[in-house]
C-alpha positions as CSV (number, residue, x, y, z in Angstrom):
1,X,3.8,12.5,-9.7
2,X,2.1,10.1,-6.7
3,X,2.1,13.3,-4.6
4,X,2.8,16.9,-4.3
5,X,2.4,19.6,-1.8
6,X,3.3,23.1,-1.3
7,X,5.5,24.5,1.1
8,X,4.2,27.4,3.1
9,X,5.7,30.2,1.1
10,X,3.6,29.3,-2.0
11,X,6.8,29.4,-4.2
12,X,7.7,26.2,-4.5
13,X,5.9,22.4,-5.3
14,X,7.5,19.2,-3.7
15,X,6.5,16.0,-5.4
16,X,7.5,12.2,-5.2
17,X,6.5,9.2,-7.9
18,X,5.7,6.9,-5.4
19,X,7.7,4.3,-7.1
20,X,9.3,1.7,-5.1
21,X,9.7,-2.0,-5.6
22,X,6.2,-3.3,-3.9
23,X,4.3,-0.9,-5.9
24,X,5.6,-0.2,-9.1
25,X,8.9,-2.7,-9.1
26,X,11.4,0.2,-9.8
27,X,12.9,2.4,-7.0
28,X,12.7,6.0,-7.9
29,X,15.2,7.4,-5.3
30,X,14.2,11.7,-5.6
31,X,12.0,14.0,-4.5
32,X,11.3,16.3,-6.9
33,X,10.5,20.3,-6.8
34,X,9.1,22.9,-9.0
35,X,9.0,27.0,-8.8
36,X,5.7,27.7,-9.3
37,X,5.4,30.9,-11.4
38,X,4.0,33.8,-8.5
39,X,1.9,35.6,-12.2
40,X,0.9,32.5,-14.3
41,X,1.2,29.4,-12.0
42,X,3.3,27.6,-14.2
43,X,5.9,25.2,-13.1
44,X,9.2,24.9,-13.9
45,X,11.2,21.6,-12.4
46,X,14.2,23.2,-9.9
47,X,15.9,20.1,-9.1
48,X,15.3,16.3,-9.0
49,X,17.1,15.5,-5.3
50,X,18.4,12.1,-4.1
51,X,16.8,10.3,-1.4
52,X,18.5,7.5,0.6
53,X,15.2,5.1,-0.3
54,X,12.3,5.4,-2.5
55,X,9.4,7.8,-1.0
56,X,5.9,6.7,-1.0
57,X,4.8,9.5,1.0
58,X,5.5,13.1,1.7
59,X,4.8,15.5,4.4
60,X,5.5,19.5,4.4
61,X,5.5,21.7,7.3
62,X,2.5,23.9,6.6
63,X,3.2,26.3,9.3
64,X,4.8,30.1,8.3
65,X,8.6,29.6,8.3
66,X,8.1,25.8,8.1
67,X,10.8,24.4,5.9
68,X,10.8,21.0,6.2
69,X,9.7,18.0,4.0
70,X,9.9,14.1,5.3
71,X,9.6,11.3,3.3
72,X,7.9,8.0,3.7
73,X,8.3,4.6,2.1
74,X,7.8,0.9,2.0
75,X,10.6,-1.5,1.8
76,X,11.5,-3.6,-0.9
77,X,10.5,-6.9,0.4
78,X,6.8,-5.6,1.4
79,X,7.3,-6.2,4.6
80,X,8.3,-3.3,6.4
81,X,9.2,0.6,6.1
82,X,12.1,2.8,5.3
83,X,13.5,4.6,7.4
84,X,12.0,8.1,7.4
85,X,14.0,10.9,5.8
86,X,13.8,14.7,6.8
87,X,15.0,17.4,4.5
88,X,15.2,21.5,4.6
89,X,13.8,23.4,1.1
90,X,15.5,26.5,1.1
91,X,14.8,29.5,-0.3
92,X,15.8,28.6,-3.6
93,X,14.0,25.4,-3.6
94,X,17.3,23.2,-2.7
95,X,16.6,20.3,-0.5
96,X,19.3,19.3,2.0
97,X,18.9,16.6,4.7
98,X,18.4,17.7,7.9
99,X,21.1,16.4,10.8
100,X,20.1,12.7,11.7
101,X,18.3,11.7,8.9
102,X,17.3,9.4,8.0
103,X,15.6,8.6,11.3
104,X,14.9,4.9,12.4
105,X,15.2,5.0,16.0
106,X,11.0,6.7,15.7
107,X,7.1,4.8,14.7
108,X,7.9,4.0,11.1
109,X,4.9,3.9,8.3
110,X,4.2,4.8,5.1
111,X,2.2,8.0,5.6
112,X,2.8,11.3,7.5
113,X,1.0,14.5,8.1
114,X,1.8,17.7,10.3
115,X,-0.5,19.4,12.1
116,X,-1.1,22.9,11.7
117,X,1.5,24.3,13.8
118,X,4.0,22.2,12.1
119,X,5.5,20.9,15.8
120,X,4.4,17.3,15.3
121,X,4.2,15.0,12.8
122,X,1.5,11.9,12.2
123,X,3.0,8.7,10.7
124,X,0.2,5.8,9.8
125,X,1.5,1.8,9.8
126,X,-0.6,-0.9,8.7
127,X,1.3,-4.3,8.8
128,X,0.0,-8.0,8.9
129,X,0.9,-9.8,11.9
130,X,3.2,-12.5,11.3
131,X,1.6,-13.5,8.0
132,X,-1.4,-13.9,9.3
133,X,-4.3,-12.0,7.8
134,X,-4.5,-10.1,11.4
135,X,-3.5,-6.5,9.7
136,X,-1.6,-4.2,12.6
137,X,-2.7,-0.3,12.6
138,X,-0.9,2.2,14.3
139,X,-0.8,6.1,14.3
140,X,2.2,7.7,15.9
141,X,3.4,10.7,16.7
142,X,6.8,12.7,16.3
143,X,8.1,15.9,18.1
144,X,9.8,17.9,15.0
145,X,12.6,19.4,17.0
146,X,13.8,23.4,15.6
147,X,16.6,21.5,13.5
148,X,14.6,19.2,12.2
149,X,15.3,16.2,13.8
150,X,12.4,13.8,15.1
151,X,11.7,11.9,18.4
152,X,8.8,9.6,19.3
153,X,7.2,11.0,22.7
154,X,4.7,8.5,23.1
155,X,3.9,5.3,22.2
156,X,1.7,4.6,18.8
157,X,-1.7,4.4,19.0
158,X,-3.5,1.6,17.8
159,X,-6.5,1.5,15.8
160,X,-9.4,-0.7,15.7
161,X,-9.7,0.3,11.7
162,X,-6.9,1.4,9.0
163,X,-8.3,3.9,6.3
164,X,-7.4,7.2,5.6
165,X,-7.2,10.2,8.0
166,X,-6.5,13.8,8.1
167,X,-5.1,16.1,10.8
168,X,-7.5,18.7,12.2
169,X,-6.7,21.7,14.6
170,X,-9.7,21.8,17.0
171,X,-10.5,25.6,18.2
């Protein structure tokens, strides 16, 4: 696994490889998720669940209730990003696409993160410019709406830097 996170009930892992063609050369087209045992912490896998694109990146809602998990990923030619992809793990660790998904009319990147309350959702960009060597940064944000679905409200933000980043819920 490239990645996994917990969803908030602490029953179940959600994973991705990370492979896709710019990184790796293969396409791996699943998410993955495990039960994690509630006594030992053992994992057992639940299901390996088709994605319409290969997924870099995931993102769970980390809010109680939250139930959702987008994906994130970079084309095949390098160039560009897929289109994100929103899912709903259920209570039996099944992952179902949410309505609208995937979603390409939103900020695309590679990268997401909630915030805390699990209304909005971060995706990070970092392209080169017309094959220049003048590399394009830009942090967006999308409104979750209660199904699922995502809009863009504002406009990315770009930044003077790329890097990493985290999401922070000032008191």
């Amino acid at each position: 696994m490239w990645q996994v996170a917990g969803e908030p009930t602490g029953k179940y892992l959600i994973g991705t490889t990370g492979n896709a063609v710019p990184t790796s050369g293969v396409d791996d087209k699943s998410l993955y998720v495990f039960n994690i045992d509630q006594t030992t912490g053992a994992l057992t896998q639940v299901g390996k669940f088709s994605t319409q694109s290969s997924s870099f990146t995931i993102a769970v809602q980390p809010n109680p209730g939250g139930n959702l998990v987008y994906s994130f990923g970079i084309n095949d030619t390098d160039m560009g990003y897929n289109p994100v992809e929103g899912y709903q793990i259920n209570s039996t660790g099944t992952l179902s696409a949410v309505s609208g998904s995937p979603f390409s009319n939103i900020q695309l990147g590679f990268w997401g993160q909630f915030d805390q309350s699990g209304a909005f959702l971060l995706d990070y960009s970092s392209i080169t410019n017309g094959g220049t060597n003048n590399v394009v940064t830009k942090l967006g944000v999308l409104d979750v709406g209660s199904g699922g679905a995502i809009t863009t409200p504002i406009a990315p933000a770009a930044l003077a830097r790329g890097g990493y980043w985290a999401v922070t819920d000032v008191p």
